[in-house]
C-alpha positions as CSV (number, residue, x, y, z in Angstrom):
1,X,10.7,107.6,175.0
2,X,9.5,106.7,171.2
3,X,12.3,108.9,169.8
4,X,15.2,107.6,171.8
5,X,17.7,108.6,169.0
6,X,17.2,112.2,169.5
7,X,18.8,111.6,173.2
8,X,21.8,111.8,173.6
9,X,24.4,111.6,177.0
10,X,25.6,115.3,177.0
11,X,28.9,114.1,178.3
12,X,29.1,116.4,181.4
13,X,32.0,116.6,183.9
14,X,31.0,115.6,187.6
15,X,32.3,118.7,188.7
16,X,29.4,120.7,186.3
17,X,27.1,118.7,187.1
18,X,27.7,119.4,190.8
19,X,27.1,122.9,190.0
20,X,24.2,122.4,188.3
21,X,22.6,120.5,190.8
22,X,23.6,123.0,193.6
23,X,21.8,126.0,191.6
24,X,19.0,124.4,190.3
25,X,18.0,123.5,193.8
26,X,18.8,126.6,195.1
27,X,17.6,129.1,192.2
28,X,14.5,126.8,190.7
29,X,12.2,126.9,193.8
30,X,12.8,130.3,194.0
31,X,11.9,131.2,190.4
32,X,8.5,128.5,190.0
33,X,7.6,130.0,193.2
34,X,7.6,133.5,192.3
35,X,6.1,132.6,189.2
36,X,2.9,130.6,191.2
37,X,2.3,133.1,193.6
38,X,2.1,136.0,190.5
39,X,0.1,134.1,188.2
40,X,-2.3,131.7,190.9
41,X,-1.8,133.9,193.5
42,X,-1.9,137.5,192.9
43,X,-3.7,137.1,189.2
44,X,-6.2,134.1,190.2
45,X,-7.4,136.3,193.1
46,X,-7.8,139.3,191.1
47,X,-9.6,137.8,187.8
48,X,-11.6,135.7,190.6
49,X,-13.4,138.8,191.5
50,X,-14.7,139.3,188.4
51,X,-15.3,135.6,186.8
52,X,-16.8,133.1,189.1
53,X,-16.6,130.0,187.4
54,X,-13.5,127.7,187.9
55,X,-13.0,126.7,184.3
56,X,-13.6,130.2,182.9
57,X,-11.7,131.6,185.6
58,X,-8.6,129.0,185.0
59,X,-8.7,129.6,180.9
60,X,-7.9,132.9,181.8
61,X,-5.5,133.0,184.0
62,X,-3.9,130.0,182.1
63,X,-3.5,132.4,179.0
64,X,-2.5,134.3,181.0
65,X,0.6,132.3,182.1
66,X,1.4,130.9,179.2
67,X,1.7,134.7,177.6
68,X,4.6,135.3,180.2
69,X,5.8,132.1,178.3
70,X,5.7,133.3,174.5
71,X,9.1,135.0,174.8
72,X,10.9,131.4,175.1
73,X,13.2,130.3,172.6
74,X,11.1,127.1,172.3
75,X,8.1,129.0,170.5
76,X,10.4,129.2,167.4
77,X,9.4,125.7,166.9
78,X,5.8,126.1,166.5
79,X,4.1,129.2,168.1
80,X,0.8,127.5,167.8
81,X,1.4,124.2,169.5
82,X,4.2,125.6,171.9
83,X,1.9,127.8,173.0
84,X,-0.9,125.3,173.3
85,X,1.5,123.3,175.6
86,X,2.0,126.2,177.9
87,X,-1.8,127.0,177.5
88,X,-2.3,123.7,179.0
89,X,-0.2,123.8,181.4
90,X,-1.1,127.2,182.7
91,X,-4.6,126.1,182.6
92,X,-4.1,122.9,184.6
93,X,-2.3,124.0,187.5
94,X,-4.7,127.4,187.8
95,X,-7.3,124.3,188.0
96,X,-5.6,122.6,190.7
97,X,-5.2,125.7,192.1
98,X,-8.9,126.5,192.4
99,X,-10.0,123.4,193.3
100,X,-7.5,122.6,196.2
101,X,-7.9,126.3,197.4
102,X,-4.1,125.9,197.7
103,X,-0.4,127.0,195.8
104,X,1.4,124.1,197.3
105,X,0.9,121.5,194.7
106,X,1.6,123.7,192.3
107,X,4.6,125.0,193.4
108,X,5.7,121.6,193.7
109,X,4.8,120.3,190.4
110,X,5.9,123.5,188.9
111,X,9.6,123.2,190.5
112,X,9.4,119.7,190.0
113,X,9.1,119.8,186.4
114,X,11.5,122.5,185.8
115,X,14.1,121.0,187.6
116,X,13.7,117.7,185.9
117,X,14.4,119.8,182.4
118,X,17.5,121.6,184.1
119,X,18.9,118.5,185.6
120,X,18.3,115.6,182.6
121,X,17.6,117.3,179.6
122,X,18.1,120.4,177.8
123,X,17.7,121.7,173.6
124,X,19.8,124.3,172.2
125,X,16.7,125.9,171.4
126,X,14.9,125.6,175.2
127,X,15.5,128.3,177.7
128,X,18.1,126.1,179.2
129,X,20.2,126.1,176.2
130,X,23.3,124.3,177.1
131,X,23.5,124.1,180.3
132,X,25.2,120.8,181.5
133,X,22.3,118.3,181.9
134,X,22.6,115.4,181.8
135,X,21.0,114.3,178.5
136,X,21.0,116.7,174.9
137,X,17.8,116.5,173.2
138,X,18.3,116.6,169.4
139,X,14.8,117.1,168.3
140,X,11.5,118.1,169.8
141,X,8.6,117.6,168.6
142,X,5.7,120.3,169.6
143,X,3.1,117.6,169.0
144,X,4.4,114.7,170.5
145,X,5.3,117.0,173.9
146,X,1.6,118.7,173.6
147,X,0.3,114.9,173.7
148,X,2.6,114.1,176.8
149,X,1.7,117.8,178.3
150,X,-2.1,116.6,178.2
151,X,-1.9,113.1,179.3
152,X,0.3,114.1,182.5
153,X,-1.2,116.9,183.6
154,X,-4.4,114.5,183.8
155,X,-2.8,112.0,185.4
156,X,-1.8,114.7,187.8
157,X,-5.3,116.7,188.4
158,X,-6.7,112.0,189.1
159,X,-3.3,112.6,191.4
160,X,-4.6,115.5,193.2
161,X,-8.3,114.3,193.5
162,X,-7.9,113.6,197.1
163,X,-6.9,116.8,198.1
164,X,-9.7,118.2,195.9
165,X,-12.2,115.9,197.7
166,X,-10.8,117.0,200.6
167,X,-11.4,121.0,200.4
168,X,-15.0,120.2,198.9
169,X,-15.6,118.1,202.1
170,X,-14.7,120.9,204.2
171,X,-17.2,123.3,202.2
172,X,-19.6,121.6,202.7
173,X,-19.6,121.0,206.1
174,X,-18.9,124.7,206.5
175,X,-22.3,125.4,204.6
176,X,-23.7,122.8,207.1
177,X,-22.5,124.6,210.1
């Protein structure tokens, strides 16, 4: 958006595209899923029985997240803000995670957002490499995304506030009952 010359149409057949869509949508859900119930399912639950408090408890299993993430091609940009950007990330959804006692946002923001990247835009230098989005990203910028990464996933967790409210609601009348 304040770089517009680094996009570029990536000049993609319909045919690819097509093709892209079709796996995307089929292999994309399947992959974020796996991914949410590992790390918020299986991991949140088992770090949870030793660390009590949400923002603790989603700091670690964030890190934990983004460490899976290290490996990408993207970190050869800048390790430090990179990872910072899959820090937050991790450490937002584990939050929403927590506080709506639920996987099924983030599963659906997870997939959401990977299959916007697949679809519309993709880096040499991204784990999508050149797969035939629709836009070609010249440059990224680690700080510019980090500053986007931070101001959406806020906008999101406001987003998600009524389905927060919602499961504190319930606990409490639960400790009522």
């Amino acid at each position: 958006m304040f770089n517009h010359s680094d996009y570029s149409w990536n000049h993609v057949s319909l045919k690819e595209y097509a093709l892209l869509v079709l796996i995307t949508l089929l292999l994309v859900p399947i992959q974020t899923t796996t991914e949410e119930l590992f790390f918020r399912g299986l991991l949140l639950q088992w770090v949870s029985k030793k660390v009590k408090r949400p923002i603790l408890l989603a700091i670690i299993v964030g890190l934990m997240f983004s460490i899976g993430h290290f490996a990408n091609p993207e970190m050869n940009k800048s390790i430090i803000l990179v990872g910072l950007d899959y820090i937050v990330a991790g450490f937002a959804l584990t939050y929403i995670a927590i506080k709506t006692k639920s996987l099924e946002i983030t599963i659906g923001a997870h997939a959401a957002n990977n299959m916007f990247l697949a679809l519309f835009l993709t880096t040499d230098d991204s784990v999508f490499r050149s797969i035939p989005s629709l836009f070609k990203v010249a440059n990224t910028e680690p700080v510019a995304n980090l500053i986007w990464s931070i101001v959406m996933f806020s906008v999101f967790y406001i987003l998600c506030r009524g389905k927060i409210k919602k499961e504190e609601a319930a606990d409490k009348d639960q400790l009522i009952a």
